[in-house]
C-alpha positions in Angstrom: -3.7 -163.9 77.4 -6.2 -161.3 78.3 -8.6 -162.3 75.3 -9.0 -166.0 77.5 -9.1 -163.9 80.6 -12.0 -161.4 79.8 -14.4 -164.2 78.6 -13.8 -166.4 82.0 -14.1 -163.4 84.3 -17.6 -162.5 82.5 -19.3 -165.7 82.6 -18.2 -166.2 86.4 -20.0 -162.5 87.4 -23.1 -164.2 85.0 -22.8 -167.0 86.8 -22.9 -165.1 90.1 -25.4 -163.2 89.0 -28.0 -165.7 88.0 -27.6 -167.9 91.2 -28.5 -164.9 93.7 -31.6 -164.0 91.0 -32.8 -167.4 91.5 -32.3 -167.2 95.3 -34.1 -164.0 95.5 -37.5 -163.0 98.2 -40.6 -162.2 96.8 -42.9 -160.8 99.1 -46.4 -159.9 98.8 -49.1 -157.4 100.7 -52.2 -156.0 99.9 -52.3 -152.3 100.5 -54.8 -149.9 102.1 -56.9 -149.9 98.9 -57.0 -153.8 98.3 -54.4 -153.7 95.8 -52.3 -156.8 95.8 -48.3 -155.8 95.5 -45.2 -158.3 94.6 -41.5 -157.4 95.5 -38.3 -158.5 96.6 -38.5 -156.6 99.6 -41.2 -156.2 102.2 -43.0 -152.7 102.8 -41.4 -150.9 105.9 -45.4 -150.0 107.0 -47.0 -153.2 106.3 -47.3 -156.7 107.3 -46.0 -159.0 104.2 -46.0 -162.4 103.3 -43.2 -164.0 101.9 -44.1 -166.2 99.1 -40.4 -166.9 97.5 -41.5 -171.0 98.3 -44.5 -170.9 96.8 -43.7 -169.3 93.2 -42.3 -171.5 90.7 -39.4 -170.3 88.2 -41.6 -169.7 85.0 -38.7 -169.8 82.3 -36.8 -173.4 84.3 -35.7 -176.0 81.9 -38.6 -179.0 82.0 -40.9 -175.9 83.2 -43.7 -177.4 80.6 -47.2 -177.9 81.2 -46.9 -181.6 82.3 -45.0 -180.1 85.7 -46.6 -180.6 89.1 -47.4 -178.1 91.1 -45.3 -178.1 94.1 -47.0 -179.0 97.9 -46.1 -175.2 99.2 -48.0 -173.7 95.9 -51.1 -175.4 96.5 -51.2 -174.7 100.3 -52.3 -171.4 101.1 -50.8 -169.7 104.5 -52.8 -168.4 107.2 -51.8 -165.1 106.4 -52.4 -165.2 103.3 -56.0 -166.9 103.9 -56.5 -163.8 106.1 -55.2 -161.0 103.5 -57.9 -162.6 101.2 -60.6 -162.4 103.7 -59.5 -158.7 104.4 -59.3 -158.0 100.4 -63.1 -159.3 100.1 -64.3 -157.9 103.3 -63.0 -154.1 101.9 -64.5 -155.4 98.6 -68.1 -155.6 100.3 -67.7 -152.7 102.5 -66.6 -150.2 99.4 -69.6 -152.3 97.6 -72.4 -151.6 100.2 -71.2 -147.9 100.7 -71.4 -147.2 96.9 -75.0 -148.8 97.0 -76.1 -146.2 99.8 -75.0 -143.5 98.1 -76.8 -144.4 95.2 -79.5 -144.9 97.2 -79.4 -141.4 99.1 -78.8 -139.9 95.7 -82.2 -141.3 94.2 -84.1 -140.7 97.2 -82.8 -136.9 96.7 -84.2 -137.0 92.8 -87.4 -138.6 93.7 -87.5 -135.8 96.1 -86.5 -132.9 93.5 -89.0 -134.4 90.8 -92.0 -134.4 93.5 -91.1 -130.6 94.4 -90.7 -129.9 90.6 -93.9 -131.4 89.4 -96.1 -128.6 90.9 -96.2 -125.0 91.4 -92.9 -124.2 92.2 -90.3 -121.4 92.6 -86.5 -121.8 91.6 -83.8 -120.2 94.2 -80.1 -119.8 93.4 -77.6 -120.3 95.5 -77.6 -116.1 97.0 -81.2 -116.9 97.5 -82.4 -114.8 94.6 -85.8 -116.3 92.9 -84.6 -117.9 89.4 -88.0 -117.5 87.3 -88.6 -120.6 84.5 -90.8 -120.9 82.5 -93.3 -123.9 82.3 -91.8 -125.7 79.7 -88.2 -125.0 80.9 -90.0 -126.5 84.6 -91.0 -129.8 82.7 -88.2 -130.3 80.8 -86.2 -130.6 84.4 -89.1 -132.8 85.4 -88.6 -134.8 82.7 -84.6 -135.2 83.1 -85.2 -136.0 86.7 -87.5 -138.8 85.4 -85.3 -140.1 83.3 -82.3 -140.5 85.4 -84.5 -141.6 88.4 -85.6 -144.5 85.6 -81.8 -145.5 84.5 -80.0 -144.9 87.6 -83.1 -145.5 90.5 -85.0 -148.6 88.6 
């Protein structure tokens, strides 16, 4: 009797098991650093969008590639719209900041190669006068150059 019991008690707790999987929340949430993040529970410090409607169960019998999208995938939310426009919008800010500091760093080598391609006297950080010679002073005009070329245009 317990060999027919053990086999009926297991597939009832699979059976329980699988029907809350499929009933489970995702959520999603783009984070301070315009990472996008799934889960089946929403961040305690940030707004999140519940998108359990909208996904599609990938391994479904008849999930082939003759299946139709369903009308909640293919309509985006207004949140979501507006995480997107927040994701770019941090995209182009982190993009124009990274362009001004390449910018103020090739304004500082055009800077060092004009003060390096005359007379000039090399200071160390105590203020102590570093002497070079002239060779070792055109060889650090020369990698100025080059980098002002590659990185500068």
């Amino acid at each position: 009797m317990k060999s027919l019991y053990l086999p009926s008690v297991l597939g009832g707790l699979l059976l329980a098991v699988s029907a809350t999987a499929a009933s489970a929340e995702m959520y999603r949430w783009v984070d301070e650093n315009g990472r996008v993040h799934f889960s089946d529970r929403p961040p305690a410090d940030t707004e999140a969008q519940n998108v359990s409607g909208e996904l599609a169960p990938i391994n479904a019998i008849g999930s082939g590639s003759n299946r139709q999208p369903s009308s909640t995938a293919t309509v985006k939310s207004g949140v979501s719209r507006k995480m997107d426009e927040e994701y770019r919008n941090r995209q182009l800010r982190e993009k124009q900041e990274r362009q001004e500091k390449r910018q103020a760093a090739c304004d500082d080598a055009r800077s060092n190669l004009e003060a390096v391609q005359g007379r000039v006297v090399f200071i160390d950080d105590n203020g102590k006068e570093v002497r070079r010679s002239e060779r070792q002073r055109q060889q650090i005009a020369e990698k100025l150059e080059r980098e002002i070329n590659r990185y500068c245009g």
